[in-house]
Structures are given as structure tokens and as C-alpha cells.
C-alpha positions in Angstrom: -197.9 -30.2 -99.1 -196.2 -29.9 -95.7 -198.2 -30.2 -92.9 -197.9 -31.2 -89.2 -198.1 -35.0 -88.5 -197.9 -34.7 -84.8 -197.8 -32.8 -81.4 -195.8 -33.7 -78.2 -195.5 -32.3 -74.8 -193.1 -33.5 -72.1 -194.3 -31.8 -69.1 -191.2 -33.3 -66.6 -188.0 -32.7 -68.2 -186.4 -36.4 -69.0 -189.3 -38.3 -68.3 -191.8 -39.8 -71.1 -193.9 -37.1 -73.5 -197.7 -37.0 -74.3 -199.0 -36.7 -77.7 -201.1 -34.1 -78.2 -203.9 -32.7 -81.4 -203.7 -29.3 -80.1 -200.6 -27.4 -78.6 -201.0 -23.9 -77.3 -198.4 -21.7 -77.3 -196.9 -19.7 -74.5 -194.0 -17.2 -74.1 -191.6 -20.3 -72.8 -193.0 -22.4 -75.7 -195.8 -25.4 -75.7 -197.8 -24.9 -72.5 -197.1 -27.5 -70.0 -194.0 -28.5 -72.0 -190.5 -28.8 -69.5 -192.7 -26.9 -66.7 -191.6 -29.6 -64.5 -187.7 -31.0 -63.7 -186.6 -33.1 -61.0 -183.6 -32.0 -59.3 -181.2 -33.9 -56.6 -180.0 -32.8 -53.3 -177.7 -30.1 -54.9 -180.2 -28.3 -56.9 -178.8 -29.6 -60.2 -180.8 -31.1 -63.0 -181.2 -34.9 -63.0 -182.1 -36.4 -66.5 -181.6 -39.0 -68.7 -177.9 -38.6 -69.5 -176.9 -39.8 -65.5 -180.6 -41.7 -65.1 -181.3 -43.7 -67.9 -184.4 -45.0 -65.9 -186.4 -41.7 -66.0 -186.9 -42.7 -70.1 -189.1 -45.2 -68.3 -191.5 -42.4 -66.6 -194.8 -42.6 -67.8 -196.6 -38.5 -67.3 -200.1 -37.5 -67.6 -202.2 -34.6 -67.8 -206.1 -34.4 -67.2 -207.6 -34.3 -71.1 -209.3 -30.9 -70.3 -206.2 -28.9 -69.2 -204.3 -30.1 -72.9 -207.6 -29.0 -75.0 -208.5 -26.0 -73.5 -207.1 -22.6 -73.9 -208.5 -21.8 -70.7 -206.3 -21.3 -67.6 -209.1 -22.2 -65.2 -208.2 -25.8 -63.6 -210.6 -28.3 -61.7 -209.9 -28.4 -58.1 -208.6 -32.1 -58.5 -206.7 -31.7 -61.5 -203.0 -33.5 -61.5 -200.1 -34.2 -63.0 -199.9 -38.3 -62.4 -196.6 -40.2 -62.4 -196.5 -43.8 -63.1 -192.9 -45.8 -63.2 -192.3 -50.3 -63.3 -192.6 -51.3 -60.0 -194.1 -47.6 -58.5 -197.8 -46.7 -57.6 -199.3 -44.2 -59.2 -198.4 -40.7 -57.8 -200.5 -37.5 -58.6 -199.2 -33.6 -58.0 -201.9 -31.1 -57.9 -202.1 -28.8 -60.4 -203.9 -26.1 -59.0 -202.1 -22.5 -58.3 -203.9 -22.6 -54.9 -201.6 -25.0 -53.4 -199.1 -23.9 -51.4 -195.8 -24.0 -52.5 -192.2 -24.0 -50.7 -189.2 -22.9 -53.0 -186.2 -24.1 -53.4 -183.5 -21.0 -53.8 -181.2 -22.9 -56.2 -182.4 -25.1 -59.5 -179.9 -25.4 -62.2 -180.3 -26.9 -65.6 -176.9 -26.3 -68.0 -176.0 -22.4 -67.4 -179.5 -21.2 -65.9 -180.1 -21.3 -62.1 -183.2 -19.6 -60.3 -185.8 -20.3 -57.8 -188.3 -22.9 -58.7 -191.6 -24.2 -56.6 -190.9 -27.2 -54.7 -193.4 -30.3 -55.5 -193.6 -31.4 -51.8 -192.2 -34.8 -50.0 -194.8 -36.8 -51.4 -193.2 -36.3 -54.8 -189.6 -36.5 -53.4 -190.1 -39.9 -51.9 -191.9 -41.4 -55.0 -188.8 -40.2 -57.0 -185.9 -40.4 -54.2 -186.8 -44.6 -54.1 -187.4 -45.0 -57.7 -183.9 -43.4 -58.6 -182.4 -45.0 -55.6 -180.9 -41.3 -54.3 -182.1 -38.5 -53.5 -184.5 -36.6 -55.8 -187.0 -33.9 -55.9 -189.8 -32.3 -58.4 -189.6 -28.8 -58.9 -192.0 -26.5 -61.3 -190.7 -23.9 -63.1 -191.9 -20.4 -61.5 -193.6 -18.6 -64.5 -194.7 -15.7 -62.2 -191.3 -14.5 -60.8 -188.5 -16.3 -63.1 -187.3 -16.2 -66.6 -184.9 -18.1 -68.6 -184.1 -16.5 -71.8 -182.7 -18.4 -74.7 -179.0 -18.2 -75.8 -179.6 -14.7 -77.5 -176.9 -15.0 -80.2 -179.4 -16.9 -82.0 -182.9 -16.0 -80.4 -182.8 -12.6 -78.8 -185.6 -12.2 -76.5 -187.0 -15.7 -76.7 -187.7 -17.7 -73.7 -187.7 -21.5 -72.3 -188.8 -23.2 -68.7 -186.6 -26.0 -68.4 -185.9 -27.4 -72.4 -182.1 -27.7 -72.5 -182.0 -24.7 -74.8 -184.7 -23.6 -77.3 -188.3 -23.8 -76.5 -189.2 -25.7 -79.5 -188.0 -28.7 -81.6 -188.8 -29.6 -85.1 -188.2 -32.9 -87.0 -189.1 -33.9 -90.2 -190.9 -37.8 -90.5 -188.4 -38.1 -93.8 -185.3 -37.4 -91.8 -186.6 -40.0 -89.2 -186.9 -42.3 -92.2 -183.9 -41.4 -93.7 -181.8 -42.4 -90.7 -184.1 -45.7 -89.8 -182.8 -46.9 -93.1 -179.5 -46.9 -92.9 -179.8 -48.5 -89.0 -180.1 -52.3 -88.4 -183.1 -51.7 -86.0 -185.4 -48.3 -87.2 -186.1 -46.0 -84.1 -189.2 -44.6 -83.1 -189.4 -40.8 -83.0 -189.9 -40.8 -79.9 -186.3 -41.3 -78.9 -185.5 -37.7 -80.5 -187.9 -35.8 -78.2 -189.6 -33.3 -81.2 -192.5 -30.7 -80.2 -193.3 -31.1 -83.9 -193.3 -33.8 -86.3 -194.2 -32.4 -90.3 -194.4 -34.7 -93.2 -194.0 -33.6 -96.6 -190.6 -32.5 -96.8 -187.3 -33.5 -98.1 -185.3 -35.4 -96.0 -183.8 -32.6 -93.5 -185.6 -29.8 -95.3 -186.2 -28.9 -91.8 -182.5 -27.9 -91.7 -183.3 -24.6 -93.7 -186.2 -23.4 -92.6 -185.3 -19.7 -91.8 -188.5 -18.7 -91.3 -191.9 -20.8 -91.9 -196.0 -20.6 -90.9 -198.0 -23.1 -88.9 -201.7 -22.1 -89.9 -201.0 -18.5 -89.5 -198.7 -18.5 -86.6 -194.9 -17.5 -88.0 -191.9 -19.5 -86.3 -188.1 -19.3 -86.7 -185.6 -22.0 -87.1 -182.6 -20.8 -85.0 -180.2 -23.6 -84.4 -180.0 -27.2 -85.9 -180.1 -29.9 -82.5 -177.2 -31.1 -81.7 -177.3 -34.6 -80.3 -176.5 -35.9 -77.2 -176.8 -39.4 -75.8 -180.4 -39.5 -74.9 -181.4 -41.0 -78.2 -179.6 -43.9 -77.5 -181.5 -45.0 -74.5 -184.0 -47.8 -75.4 -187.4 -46.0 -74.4 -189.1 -49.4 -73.5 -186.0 -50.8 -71.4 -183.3 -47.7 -70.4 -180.7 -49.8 -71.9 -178.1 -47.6 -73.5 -176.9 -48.5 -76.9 -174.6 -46.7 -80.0 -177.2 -45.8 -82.0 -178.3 -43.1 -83.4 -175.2 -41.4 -82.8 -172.7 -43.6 -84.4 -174.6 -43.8 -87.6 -176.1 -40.2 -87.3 -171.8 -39.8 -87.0 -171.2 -40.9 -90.4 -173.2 -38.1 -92.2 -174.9 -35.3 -90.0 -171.9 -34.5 -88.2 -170.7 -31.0 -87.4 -167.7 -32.1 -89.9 -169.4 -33.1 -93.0 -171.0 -29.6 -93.1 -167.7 -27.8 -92.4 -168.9 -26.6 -88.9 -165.3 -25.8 -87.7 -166.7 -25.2 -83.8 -168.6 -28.1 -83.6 -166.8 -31.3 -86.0 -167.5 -33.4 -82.9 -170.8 -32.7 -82.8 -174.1 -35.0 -84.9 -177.4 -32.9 -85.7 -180.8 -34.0 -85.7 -184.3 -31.4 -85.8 -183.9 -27.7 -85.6 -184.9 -25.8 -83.4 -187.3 -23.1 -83.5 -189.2 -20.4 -81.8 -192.2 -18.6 -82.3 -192.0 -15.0 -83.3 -195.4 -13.8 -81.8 -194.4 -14.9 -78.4 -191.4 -12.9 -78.3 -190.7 -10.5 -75.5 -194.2 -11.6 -73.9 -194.6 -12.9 -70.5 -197.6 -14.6 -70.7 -199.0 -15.1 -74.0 -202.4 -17.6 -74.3 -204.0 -16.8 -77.5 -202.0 -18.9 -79.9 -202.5 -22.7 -81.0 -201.1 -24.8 -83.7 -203.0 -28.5 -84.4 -202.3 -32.2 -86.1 -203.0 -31.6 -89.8 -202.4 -28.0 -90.3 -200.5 -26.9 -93.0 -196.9 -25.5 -93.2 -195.0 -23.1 -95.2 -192.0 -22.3 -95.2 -191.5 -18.8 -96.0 -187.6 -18.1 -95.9 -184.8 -21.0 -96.4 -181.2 -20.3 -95.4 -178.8 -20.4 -98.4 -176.7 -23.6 -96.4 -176.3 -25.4 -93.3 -173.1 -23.4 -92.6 -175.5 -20.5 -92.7 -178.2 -22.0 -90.2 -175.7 -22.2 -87.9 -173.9 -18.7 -87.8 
């Protein structure tokens, strides 16, 4: 039996994620997941590929906005910030706060208007990064960002690198940790969605698949970049995954002619009853509910077409 092992949010883009029981399911993804990214003085995305020290950003959420369907905040709820050497800083939640924008947020080809945190959160970020830095939130009510549509039409994400949605199997984590030195948490990969039960990489094929009785797709197998290999309890960069991940989940040893250079780890998905909607909230998927998978694709080759 495949089921879900466990749920993860990461509500700032880069920063640390939050374990969840119960995710619910909007039209950009997990609610609260990516809503936030911190940009610097151009407008341009800062993460953990030029700031290794953001994988040391601890976030959290008030327990009653991640177990409750309801859109209805308390008047103090906040997103709270916590870094080595930083004091705690909290960002209201509430819609009623008002809200500068900033005209020009980019993250990899998408740029729009985003809401502007405020100086409070600039400062906290600008002297824990050492430069200048600002938290934006994604504009839900007057932006979208849709999905690379030659493998998602009319899917959307806030600010996920690409696909709202990553799966990863607990085999394939196992599967990798033993042919490294030191094993790796999963944590280091970044999943929305961890399932046990599987194959190693079964997760690869899974065309289409059920959570409960909410359907999902598998699009696009990850491709890796070098965020795995920053040590989540120090920054410190390393080679691994990717060097071993290199020797047998590259885009080469499954014949993927546009992407040899590339290593793959998760697939992501999307979910089909949130397509085309702007603002879907009746949807929820939870720790311990079963999977099946519905439709495999034939081969890797074919996943990726």
C-alpha cells in the first residue's frame, strides 16, 4: 500500500519548511506554500543558490491558520522569522494591512507586481544577508503565474521555481542515502509530499495518481540544482547529492538528449481539480492517506516529452 508519509509547506521561498498533517490545496498549489520570496534591490529573486545562509531561516505559521480550511485570520496572526544571531521577527498576516507594491519581482522567467512586506522585514533580512533584501508576498488577487504549459496547461504556481507541487518517494531517498558516505535528510530535497510504499523512483511514472480522492498529475521529473548540497544545519556547501545522484539519475543514463547534463530527483505534479481556478479552497490531502496511482507512463523518456 502506498500512502503519504508526510506534508511540507515552505511559506518563504529558500528559507526552511514546516511539516504539516493536513495541506490544503489552492489554485497555485499548497496554501501558504512559496506565498512569500525575498527579493534584493533589483527586484530579482534571492535564494539559496547565491545565499546559502537562508537554508538557515527558521519560518512559522500560527497552528490555526495550517489546520483550518477557513480563510478567516486572528487579528494578531503572523508569519515569524527566526535566524543564528537574529531576534525573532513577525509579519502580519492579516489582508487588512496595508500594503505598498513593488512594480517588478522576478523569479526565473516570471516577473509581476508583488506586495511589499514593509522596512521592518527589509532590515531584519538586509543585516542578516549583509546586502540589501526585501520580503515580498505574492499578489493572489491581481497576479498569476502560470506553469510552463508544454507540460501543465493551465496550471498555476506563486513563487515555486516551476511546478506547484513536488513528490518524492521515502525509497528513492533511501536508495540514494545508501550509496552516499553520509545519508541526507529529506529535507535537503524540498518535497510537498513524501509517500512510502513504492519502488524506489516509482514516483518517476506516475502519469496520473489519487490522494484520498483528490486526482494529481505527474508532469515533469525535478531536475536538480545545487540546493541539496547545502548542509541545512550549517549552509556549508558540499558535492553531494549531485555528484552521486550524477552517476545514475542523470539526464544521460535515461537517454534524455536535451538534458545529459542534467540529475533528477521527485516529480513534479499538479492537481487536476485546481486547474483553471483562481481560488479554489475546498480540497485537502493528509499524513496517512492512501495513494493510487492510476496511470504509469510507459518510460522515463516518456515522462519527460
Amino acid at each position: 500500500m502506498i500512502t503519504v508519509k508526510s506534508l511540507y509547506i515552505y511559506p518563504i521561498k529558500a528559507c526552511r519548511g514546516i511539516p504539516v498533517d493536513v495541506a490544503f490545496l489552492t489554485s497555485t498549489g499548497f496554501k501558504w506554500d512559496r506565498e512569500w520570496m525575498i527579493i534584493n534591490s533589483r527586484g530579482k529573486a534571492i535564494t539559496q543558490r547565491n545565499e546559502p545562509r537562508l537554508a538557515l531561516v527558521d519560518v512559522e505559521l500560527p497552528r490555526e491558520v495550517l489546520t483550518e480550511r477557513s480563510c478567516c485570520l486572528p487579528p494578531d496572526a503572523a508569519l515569524s522569522l527566526s535566524a543564528p544571531g537574529m531576534e525573532i521577527l513577525r509579519v502580519p498576516l492579516s489582508s487588512v494591512v496595508q500594503r505598498s507594491k513593488v512594480p517588478e519581482a522576478s523569479v526565473w522567467e516570471w516577473t509581476g507586481s508583488a506586495l511589499d512586506e514593509g522596512r521592518e522585514a527589509s532590515e531584519w533580512l538586509t543585516r542578516y544577508l549583509g546586502k540589501a533584501a526585501r520580503l515580498v508576498r505574492f499578489d493572489l488577487d491581481n497576479e498569476v503565474r502560470a506553469v510552463d504549459a508544454r507540460y501543465a496547461p493551465g496550471y498555476f504556481t506563486a513563487f515555486s521555481d516551476g511546478f506547484p507541487i513536488l513528490v518524492i518517494s521515502q525509497s528513492s531517498l533511501e536508495t540514494l542515502n545508501e550509496k552516499l558516505s553520509v545519508p541526507l535528510p529529506i529535507g535537503r530535497f524540498r518535497p510537498n509530499i513524501l509517500v512510502q510504499g513504492c519502488e524506489p523512483f516509482g514516483e518517476d511514472l506516475w502519469e496520473t495518481f489519487t490522494i484520498s480522492d483528490v486526482k494529481f498529475h505527474g508532469v515533469k521529473l525535478c531536475s536538480r540544482c545545487k540546493v541539496p548540497t547545502i548542509d541545512t544545519e550549517t549552509a556549508e556547501e558540499g558535492f553531494e547529492p549531485l555528484r552521486t545522484l550524477g552517476t545514475f539519475r542523470a539526464g544521460k543514463s535515461f537517454s534524455l538528449s536535451k538534458a545529459t547534463g542534467s540529475v533528477f530527483f521527485g516529480q513534479n505534479v499538479v492537481c487536476e481539480e485546481t486547474r483553471d481556478a483562481l481560488h479554489h479552497k475546498s480540497l485537502s490531502i493528509c499524513v496517512g492517506a492512501n495513494i493510487k496511482v492510476l496511470n504509469k507512463y510507459p518510460s522515463i523518456t516518456e515522462s519527460m516529452v
